[in-house]
C-alpha positions, 0 to 999 in steps of 0.5 A: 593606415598611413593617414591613420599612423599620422594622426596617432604621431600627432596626438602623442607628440603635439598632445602630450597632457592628453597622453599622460591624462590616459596613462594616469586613468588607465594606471588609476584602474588598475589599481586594487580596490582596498577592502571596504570598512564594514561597521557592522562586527557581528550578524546572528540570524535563528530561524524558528518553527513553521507549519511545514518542514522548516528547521531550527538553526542558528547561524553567528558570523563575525568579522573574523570570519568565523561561521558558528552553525547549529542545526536543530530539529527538522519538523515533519513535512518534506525530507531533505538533507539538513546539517544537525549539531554544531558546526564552525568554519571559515569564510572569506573576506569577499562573503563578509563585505557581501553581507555587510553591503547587503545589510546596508542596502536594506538600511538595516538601521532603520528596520523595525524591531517586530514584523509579526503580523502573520501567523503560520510562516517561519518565524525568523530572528537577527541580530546585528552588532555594529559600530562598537556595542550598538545592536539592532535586533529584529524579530518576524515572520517570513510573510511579514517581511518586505521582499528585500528584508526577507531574502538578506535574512535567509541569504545570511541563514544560508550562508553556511552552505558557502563554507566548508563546515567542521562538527564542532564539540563546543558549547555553541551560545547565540543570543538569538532564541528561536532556534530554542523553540519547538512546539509540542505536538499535538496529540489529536486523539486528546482534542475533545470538540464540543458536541453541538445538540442539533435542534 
């Protein structure tokens, strides 16, 4: 312990550029991270129709951290609960840097504008707003997506599910349109299938 106490009197008295080296980037740590500058102004993603129980909806988050959600028609499959009409609500500052990090990450940019290259997934849309007026709209279906791009795409479409959300009486405008679409049903007993004379 002795020899120990020494040595510590000796690095602080005999070193002392050392001991303010340490202060200083024990004190550069400390400091709080300013908030990151996120390009990126405004993000919708709409999820479309599927055979299955998908839902219709639209979701608009911008960097005023307001969250737009509208939720449509839940197709026939599975029941579950699901959030139907118009919402807004708040998120706050660390969601949006997520999101924007996450956009980032999957180079977002450079994304193609169509990946529709199956038929009887989801279908899914997004529209990012970023860098003063520039937009990178995408359209595609769930499969077609690489894995990456496809989970930001349903972590933004999920992301009301973070927010406490309030039913909102306003008009809602998303310039996404699946959320628009539904298919008509068909009706079996209108389908005629050919007869086949046998031989």
């Amino acid at each position: 312990m002795h020899k120990l106490t020494m040595n510590l009197n000796t690095l602080i008295f005999k070193s002392p550029v050392k001991v303010v080296f340490v202060v200083i980037v024990l004190l550069a740590s400390c400091r709080r991270e300013e908030h990151r500058h996120n390009e990126i102004s405004k993000i919708e993603v709409a999820t479309g129709d599927c055979f299955g129980p998908c839902q219709l909806t639209a979701i608009s988050i911008d960097s005023q951290l307001t969250v737009n959600y509208f939720g449509g028609e839940l197709l026939p499959g599975k029941p579950r609960k699901v959030f139907k009409g118009n919402f807004t609500g708040k998120i706050n500052q660390e969601l949006w840097d997520t999101l924007n990090s996450k956009l980032e990450r999957i180079n977002y940019k450079q994304l193609d504008t169509s990946y529709e290259n199956s038929v009887d997934d989801q279908s899914l849309e997004m529209i990012v707003y970023y860098s003063n007026n520039k937009i990178k709209h995408v359209r595609a279906q769930s499969a077609s997506l690489p894995d990456s791009v496809r989970d930001v795409f349903y972590w933004v479409a999920n992301a009301y599910k973070s927010v406490k959300l309030e039913p909102s009486n306003k008009q809602m405008k998303f310039n996404t349109t699946l959320q628009e679409y539904l298919l008509p049903p068909v009706k079996v007993d209108r389908v005629k299938f050919p007869l086949i004379k046998s031989k």
